[in-house]
KELOMI-223008 format. One record per residue (C-alpha): residue in three letters; x, y, z. Coordinates in steps of 0.2 Angstrom, whole numbers, padded with zeros to 4 digits, always signed. Example, Ala and Ser with C-alpha at 12.3 -4.5 7.8 and 13.67 -1.06 7.14 Angstrom:
2
Ala+0062-0022+0039
Ser+0068-0005+0036
This chain:
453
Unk+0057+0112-0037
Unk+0069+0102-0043
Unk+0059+0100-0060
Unk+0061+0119-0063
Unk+0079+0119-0055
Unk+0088+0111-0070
Unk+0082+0120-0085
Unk+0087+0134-0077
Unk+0105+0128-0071
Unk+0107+0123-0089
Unk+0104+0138-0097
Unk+0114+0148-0088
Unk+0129+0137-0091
Unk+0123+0141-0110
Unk+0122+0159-0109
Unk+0140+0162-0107
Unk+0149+0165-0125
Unk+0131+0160-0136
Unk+0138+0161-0153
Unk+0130+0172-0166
Unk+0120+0163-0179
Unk+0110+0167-0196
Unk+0091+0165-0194
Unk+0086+0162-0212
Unk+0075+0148-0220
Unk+0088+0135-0230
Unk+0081+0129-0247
Unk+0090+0111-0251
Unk+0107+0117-0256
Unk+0109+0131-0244
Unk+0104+0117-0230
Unk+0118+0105-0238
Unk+0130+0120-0235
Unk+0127+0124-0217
Unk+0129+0107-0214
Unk+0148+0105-0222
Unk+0152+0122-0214
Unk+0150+0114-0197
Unk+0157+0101-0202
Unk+0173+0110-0210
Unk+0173+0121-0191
Unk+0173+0104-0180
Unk+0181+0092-0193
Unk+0189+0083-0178
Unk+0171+0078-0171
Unk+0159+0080-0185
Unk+0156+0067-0199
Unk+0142+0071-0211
Unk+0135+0055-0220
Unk+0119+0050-0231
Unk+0105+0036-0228
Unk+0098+0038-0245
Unk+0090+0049-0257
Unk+0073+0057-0259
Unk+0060+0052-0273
Unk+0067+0066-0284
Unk+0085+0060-0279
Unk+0089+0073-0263
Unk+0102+0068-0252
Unk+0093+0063-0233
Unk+0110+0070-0224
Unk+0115+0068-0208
Unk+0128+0076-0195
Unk+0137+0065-0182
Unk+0144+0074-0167
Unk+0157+0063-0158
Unk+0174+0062-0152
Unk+0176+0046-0163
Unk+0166+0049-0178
Unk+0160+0035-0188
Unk+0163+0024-0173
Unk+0152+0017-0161
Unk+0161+0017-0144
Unk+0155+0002-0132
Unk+0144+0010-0120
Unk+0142+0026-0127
Unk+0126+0028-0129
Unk+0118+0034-0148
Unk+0105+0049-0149
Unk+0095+0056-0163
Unk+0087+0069-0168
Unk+0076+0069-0184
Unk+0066+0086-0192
Unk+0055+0092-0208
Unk+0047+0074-0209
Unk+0033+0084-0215
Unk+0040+0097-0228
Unk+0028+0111-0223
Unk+0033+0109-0204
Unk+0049+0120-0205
Unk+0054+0124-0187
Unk+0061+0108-0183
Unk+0074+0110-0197
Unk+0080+0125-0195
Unk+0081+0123-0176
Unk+0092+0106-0179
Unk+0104+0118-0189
Unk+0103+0130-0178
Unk+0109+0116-0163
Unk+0121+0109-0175
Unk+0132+0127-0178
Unk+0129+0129-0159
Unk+0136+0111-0154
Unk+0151+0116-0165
Unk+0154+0133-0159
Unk+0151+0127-0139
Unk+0162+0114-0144
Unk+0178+0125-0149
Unk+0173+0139-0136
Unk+0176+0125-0122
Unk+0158+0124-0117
Unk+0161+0111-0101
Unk+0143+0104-0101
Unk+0143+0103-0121
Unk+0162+0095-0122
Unk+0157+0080-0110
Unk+0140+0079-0121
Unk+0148+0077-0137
Unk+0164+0064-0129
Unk+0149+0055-0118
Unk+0137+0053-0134
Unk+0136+0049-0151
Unk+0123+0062-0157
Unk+0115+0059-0177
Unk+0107+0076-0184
Unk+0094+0075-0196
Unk+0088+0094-0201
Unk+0075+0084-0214
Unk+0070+0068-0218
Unk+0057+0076-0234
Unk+0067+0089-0244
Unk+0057+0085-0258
Unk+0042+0091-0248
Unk+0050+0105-0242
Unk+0055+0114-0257
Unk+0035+0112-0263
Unk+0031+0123-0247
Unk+0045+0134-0248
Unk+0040+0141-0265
Unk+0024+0147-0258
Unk+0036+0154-0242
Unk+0026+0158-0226
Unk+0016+0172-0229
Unk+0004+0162-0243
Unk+0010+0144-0240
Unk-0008+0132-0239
Unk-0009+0121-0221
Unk-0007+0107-0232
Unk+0006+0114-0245
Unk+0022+0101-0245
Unk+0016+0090-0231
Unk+0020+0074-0239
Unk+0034+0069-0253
Unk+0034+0070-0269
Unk+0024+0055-0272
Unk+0011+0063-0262
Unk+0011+0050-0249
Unk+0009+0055-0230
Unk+0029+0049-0220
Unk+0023+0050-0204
Unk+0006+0037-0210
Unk+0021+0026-0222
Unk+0030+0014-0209
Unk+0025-0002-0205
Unk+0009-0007-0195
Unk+0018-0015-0179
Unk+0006-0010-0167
Unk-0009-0021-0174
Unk+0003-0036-0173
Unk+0009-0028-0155
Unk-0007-0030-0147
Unk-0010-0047-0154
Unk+0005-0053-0149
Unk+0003-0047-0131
Unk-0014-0056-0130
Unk-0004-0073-0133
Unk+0010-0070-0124
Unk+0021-0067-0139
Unk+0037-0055-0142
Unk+0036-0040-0133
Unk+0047-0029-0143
Unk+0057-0032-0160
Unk+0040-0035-0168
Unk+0044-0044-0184
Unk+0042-0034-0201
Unk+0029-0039-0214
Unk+0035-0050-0227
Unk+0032-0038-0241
Unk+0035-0022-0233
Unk+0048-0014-0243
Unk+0035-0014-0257
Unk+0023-0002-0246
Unk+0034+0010-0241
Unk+0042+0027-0246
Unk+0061+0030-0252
Unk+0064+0041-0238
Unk+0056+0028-0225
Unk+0064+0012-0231
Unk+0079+0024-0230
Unk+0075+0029-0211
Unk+0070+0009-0207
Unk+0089+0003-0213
Unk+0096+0019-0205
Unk+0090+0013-0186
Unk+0091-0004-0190
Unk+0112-0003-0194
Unk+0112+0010-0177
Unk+0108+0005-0160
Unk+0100+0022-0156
Unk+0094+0023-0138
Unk+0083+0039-0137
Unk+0076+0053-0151
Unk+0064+0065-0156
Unk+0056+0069-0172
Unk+0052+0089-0174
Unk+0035+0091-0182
Unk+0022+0108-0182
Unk+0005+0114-0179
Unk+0004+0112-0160
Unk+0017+0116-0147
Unk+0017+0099-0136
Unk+0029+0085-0132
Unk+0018+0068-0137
Unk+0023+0052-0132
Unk+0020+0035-0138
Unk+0008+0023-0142
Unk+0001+0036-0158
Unk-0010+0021-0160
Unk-0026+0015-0148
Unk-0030-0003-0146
Unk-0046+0001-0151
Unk-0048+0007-0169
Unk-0067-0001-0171
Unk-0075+0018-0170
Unk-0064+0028-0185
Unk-0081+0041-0190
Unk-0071+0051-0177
Unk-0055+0056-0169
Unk-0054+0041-0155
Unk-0045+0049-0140
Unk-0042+0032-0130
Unk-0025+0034-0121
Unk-0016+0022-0125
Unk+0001+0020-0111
Unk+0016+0009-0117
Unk+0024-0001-0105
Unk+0036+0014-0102
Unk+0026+0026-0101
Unk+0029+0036-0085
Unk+0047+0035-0093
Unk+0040+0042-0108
Unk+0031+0055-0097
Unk+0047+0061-0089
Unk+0055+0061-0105
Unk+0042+0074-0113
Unk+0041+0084-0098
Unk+0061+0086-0098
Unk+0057+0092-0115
Unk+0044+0106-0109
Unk+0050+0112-0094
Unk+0064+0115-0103
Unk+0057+0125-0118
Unk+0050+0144-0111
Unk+0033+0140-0114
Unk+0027+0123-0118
Unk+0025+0118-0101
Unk+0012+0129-0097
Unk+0000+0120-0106
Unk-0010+0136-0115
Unk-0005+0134-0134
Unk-0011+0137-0151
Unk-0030+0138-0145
Unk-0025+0119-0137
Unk-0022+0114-0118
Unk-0012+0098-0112
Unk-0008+0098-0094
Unk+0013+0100-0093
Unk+0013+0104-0113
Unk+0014+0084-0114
Unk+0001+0072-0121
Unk-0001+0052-0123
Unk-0003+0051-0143
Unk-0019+0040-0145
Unk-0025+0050-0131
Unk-0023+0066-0140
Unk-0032+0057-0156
Unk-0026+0039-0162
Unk-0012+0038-0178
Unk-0005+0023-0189
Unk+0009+0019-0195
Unk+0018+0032-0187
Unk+0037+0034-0185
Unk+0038+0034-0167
Unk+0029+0019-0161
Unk+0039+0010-0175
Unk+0055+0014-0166
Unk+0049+0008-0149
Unk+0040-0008-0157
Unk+0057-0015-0170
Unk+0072-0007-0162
Unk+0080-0003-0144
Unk+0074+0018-0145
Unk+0064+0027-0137
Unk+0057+0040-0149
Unk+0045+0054-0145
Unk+0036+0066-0156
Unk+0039+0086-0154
Unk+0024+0098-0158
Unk+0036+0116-0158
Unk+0026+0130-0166
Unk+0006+0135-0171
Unk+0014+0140-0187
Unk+0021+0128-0197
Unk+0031+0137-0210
Unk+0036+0153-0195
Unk+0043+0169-0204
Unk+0061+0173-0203
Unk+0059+0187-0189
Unk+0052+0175-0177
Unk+0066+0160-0181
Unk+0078+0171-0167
Unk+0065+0170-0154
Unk+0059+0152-0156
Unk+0076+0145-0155
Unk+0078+0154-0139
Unk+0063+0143-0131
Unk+0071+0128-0137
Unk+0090+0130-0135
Unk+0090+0122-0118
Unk+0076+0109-0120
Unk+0086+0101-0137
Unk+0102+0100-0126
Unk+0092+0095-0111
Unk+0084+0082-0120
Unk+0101+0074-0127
Unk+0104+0073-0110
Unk+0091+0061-0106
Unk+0101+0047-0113
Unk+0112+0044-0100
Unk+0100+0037-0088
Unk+0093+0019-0082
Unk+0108+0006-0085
Unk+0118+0000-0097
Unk+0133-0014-0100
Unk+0141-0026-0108
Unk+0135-0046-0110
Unk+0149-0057-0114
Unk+0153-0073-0115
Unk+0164-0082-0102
Unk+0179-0075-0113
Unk+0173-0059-0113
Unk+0167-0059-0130
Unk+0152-0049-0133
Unk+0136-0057-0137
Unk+0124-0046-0150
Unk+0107-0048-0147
Unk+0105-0052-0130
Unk+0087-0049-0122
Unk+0089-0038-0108
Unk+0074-0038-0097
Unk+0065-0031-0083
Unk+0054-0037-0071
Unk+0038-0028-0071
Unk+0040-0019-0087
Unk+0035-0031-0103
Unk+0045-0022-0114
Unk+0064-0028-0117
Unk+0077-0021-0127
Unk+0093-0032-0136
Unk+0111-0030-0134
Unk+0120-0022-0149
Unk+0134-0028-0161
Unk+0147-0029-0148
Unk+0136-0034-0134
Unk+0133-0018-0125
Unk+0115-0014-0120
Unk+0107+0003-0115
Unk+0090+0002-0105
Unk+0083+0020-0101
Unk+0074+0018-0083
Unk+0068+0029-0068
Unk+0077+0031-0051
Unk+0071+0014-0042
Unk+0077-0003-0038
Unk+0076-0015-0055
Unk+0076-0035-0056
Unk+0084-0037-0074
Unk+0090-0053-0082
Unk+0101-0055-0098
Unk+0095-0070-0109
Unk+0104-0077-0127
Unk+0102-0092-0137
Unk+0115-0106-0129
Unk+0116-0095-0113
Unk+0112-0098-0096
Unk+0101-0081-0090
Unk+0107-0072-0078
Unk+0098-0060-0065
Unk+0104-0047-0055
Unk+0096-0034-0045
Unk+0101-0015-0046
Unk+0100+0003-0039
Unk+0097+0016-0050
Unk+0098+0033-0047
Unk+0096+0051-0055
Unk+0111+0058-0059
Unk+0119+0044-0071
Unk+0116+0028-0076
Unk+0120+0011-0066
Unk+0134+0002-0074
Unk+0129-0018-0073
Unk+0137-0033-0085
Unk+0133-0049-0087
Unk+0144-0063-0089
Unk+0133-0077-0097
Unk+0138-0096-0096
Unk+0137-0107-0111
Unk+0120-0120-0108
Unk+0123-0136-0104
Unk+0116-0147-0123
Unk+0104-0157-0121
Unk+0097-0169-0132
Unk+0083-0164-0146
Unk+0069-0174-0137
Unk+0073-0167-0121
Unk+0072-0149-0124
Unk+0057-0139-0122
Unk+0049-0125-0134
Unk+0049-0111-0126
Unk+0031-0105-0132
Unk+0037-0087-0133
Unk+0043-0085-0152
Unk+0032-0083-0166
Unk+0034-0085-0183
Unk+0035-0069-0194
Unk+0020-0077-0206
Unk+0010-0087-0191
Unk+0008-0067-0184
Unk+0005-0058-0199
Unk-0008-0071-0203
Unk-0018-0068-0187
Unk-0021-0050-0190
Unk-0034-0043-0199
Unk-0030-0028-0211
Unk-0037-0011-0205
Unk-0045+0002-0213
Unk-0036+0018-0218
Unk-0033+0034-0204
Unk-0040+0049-0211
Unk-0039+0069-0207
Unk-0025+0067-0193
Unk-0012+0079-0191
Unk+0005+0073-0184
């Protein structure tokens, strides 16, 4: 009931004053206009900045929505949102400048529910990660444009196969009780990627984000991480193996917030497909390398899942009214979602902040870090948690904790310096490895071929 009971209550508090928008298709400079128009409307809490540039030298632009702009406020949590990742998948961006005009307008109209988002979060925008891409499609338009057409840049390569293999060196790891998140990058990696992904990887490397989607097409499905099965020995066919993270009735509640909220999703029934609650596992759909979304669980503190929006990837203009409707309340919903689990500061006996302090929790082998000024965000279920806070030349510290549904728990850690010992008498811990000792023990893997996502 209660699942049903909150998409609903939202919307309605959506409904009143809904502001009038444009449902066109924005080539590359139309899109950069929308984007300083909102940002010339809400100058007061908007910020538009760049994390690089395409292969043909586009701007990968993205719109900030705060009440401090460019600042990262200690425990306010940071969201993103990231669309047209593959260029002929075009729903996804014009739905992210769709929400950003209707942040904006909500915003100066008074909206209750979206005043307290934008002073309670600091939301990133990101209408298209492959404008290069884009503009291939968009030339052929809806009507004649091939399934292909535009998918990847425009050096042909494939974004959403281009990041870093973490979870071979993941699973490895976990069979010797290695490091459980903040896998370490290949040595060479900057070599192997794309402009636009080495320009995504610094992006979530320089934020602490907590929680993101990224909006792709040809399904209508929330998908949740791992994208990749353990067991990649049988690649003749599409390996459906699922494949749960540690997190993953978290992840499950996270996709189904997503669908219940959007008008059709749940239901399961779409594009000639069925997934029970219009939500899937992603290995357990079929398996995927190198994918964006399992990077961001395995080398940073976010949890990312992957949106499926539309059957048609390049939707004609008529239809762009009516498939913003279905997702109005699940992209605000969504947003939402970051303010659950607990959060923090870990400091010092002075009440300095420590960065990078190792937040875990008991039962779930997958821990998170402490950001720049020591605050930490851990996205949990309603239940009672056991979570210690670690750091180099700390004492650790554990506490126990309620958390509910409504908000997260608020719970610091004030961490004691550790008593020095001398350099015979301490102990390697056993649980760090060496960036080269782990790349060493995995064997390279053959090329994915003929997925979608």
């Amino acid at each position: 009931m209660a699942r049903w009971l909150r998409p609903l209550v939202g919307a309605l508090l959506l409904l009143e004053g809904a502001a009038a928008l444009s449902f066109l298709h924005h080539r590359y400079e139309e899109l950069v206009q929308a984007l300083f128009r909102v940002q010339s409307q809400c100058p007061y809490v908007t910020r538009i900045y760049s994390i690089g540039r395409s292969v043909e030298g586009r701007h990968l632009y993205v719109l900030e929505f705060s009440d401090y702009p460019g600042i990262h406020e200690p425990l306010e949590p940071e969201f993103k949102y990231v669309g047209n990742m593959h260029g002929n998948e075009v729903l996804g961006r014009e739905l992210l400048l769709q929400l950003s005009e209707f942040l904006c307008e909500e915003y100066r109209r008074g909206n209750e529910r979206i005043t307290r988002l934008i002073h309670d979060t600091r939301i990133h925008i990101m209408p298209s990660m492959n404008p290069d891409g884009y503009e291939v499609a968009a030339k052929q338009g809806p009507d004649s444009n091939g399934y292909l057409t535009g998918r990847n840049n425009a050096n042909g390569v494939d974004l959403n196969r281009n990041f870093p293999d973490l979870n071979t060196l993941m699973y490895y790891s976990r069979e010797i009780s290695g490091p459980n998140h903040h896998i370490p990058l290949p040595d060479n990696w900057k070599s192997q990627v794309e402009p636009e992904t080495l320009a995504v990887i610094q992006w979530i490397s320089s934020y602490n984000f907590v929680l993101s989607a990224n909006l792709h097409g040809g399904a209508v499905v929330a998908n949740y991480p791992y994208d990749k099965s353990q067991d990649q020995r049988f690649r003749s066919h599409r390996r459906t193996v699922n494949t749960p993270t540690p997190d993953d009735k978290l992840f499950q509640k996270l996709a189904k917030t997503y669908s219940y909220a959007h008008s059709w999703m749940h239901r399961g029934w779409n594009c000639g497909d069925y997934f029970a609650d219009g939500i899937t596992n992603g290995a357990s759909w079929y398996s995927l390398s190198k994918g964006m979304q399992d990077f961001n669980y395995l080398y940073t503190n976010c949890f990312e899942i992957t949106l499926e929006l539309s059957c048609n990837k390049f939707p004609p203009e008529e239809d762009l009214e009516r498939q913003w409707m279905a997702n109005r309340e699940a992209l605000v919903a969504f947003i939402e979602e970051v303010h659950q689990g607990i959060k923090g500061m870990v400091s010092d006996e002075n009440n300095n902040g420590i960065a990078g302090a190792v937040i875990s929790v008991q039962g779930i082998s997958h821990d998170i870090t402490s950001g720049d000024l020591g605050d930490y965000f851990r996205l949990l279920l309603p239940g009672t948690y056991t979570v210690t806070a670690s750091a180099e030349g700390y004492q650790p510290l554990t506490v126990t904790t309620i958390v509910g549904p409504a908000a997260p728990s608020l719970v610091h850690f004030q961490l004691k310096q550790e008593v020095v010992r001398k350099p015979a008498e301490r102990k390697a811990s056993g649980t760090r490895m060496n960036n080269k000792a782990l790349q060493k023990k995995v064997v390279p893997r053959a090329t994915r071929r003929g997925t979608q996502r």
